[in-house]
C-alpha positions, -999 to 999 in steps of 0.1 A, spaced: 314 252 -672 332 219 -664 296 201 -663 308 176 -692 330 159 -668 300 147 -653 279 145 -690 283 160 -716 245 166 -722 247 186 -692 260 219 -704 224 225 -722 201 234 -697 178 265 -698 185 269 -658 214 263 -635 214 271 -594 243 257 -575 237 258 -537 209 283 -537 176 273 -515 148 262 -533 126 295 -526 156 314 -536 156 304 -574 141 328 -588 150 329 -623 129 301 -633 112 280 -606 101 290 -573 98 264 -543 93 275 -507 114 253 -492 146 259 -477 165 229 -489 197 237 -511 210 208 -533 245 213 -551 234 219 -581 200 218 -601 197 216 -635 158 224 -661 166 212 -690 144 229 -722 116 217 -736 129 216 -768 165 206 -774 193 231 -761 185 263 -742 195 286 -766 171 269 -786 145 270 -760 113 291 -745 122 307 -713 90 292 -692 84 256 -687 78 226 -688 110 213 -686 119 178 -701 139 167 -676 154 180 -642 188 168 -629 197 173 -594 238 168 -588 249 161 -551 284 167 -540 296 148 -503 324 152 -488 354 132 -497 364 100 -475 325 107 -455 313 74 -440 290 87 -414 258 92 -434 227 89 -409 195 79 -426 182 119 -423 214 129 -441 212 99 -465 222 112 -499 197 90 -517 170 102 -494 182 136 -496 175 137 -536 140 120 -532 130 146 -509 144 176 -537 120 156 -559 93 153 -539 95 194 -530 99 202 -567 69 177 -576 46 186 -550 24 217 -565 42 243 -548 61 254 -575 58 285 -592 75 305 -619 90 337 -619 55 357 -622 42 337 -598 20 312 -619 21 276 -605 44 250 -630 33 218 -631 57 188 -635 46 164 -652 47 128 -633 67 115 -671 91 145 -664 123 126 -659 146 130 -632 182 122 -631 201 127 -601 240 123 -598 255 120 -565 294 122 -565 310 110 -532 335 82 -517 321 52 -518 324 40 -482 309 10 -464 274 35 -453 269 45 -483 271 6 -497 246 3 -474 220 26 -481 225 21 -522 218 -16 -514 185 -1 -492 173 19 -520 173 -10 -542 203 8 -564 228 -20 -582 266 -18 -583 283 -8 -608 302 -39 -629 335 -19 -620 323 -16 -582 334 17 -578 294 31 -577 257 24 -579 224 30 -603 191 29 -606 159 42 -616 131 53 -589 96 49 -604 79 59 -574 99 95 -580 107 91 -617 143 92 -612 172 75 -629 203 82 -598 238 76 -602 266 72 -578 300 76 -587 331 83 -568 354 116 -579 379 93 -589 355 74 -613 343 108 -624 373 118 -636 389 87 -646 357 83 -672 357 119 -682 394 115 -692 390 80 -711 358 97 -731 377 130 -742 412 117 -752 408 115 -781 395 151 -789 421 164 -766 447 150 -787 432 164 -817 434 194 -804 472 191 -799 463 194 -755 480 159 -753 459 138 -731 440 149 -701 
């Protein structure tokens, strides 16, 4: 998995779905709702998931939203900011069950961290700035944290992405003798 390009914690997780529908996600967590984000990631309770039990609760959730490159005609029902608060909100709203059927509970302290990867285009300035999300010092994205959802989001264009991934493994690819990335 190439999830350490985004961060590097990422790549322990005791569940994974990438574009399945919430009611679809059967494995661990069971919403009826027939939203779909890009990926969704439960982390274990307890450190990585082969380390982990195989029910919940989680200790953190992170939701990963890809857009389109060079998009600049977000509306505010496509909004990607709103888009994640409404995963939230479906995945924190008592519907939830596991994979026998017995509700899960999220906790209101379970912490949400949502990455949203896109171009950062004069609509989405806009609706970062609505959302009370601060630029980055760079100005090539946006963060934040949510209290009323308990979520920490971060924008970042692909570019950024890479660029940062690149910078923060170069010196382990060239210990490896793979020259830099």
């Amino acid at each position: 998995m190439n999830l350490w390009v985004l961060n590097e914690r990422l790549v322990y997780h005791h569940y994974l779905a990438s574009d399945v529908p919430f009611r679809r996600m059967t494995d661990t967590v069971v919403v009826p709702s027939g939203d779909r984000p890009d990926l969704i990631i439960f982390h274990g309770f307890h450190g990585p998931a082969a380390f982990v039990e195989s029910a919940p609760p989680f200790n953190s959730v992170t939701i990963v939203e890809f857009k389109r490159p060079v998009r600049d005609d977000y509306t505010d029902d496509d909004n990607p900011i709103s888009q994640i608060y409404r995963y939230i909100e479906t995945i924190r709203n008592g519907q939830a069950k596991d994979r026998s059927g017995r509700p899960v509970t999220i906790p209101d302290r379970t912490p949400f961290l949502a990455y949203i990867v896109c171009d950062i285009k004069p609509t989405l300035r806009m609706q970062a700035k609505t959302a009370g999300l601060r630029q980055t010092a760079d100005g090539a994205g946006y963060f934040g944290y949510n209290d009323n959802f308990g979520v920490y989001v971060d924008i970042v264009s692909f570019d950024k992405l890479i660029g940062d991934a690149k910078k923060r493994n170069a010196v382990l690819f060239e210990k490896l003798g793979l020259g830099t990335p």
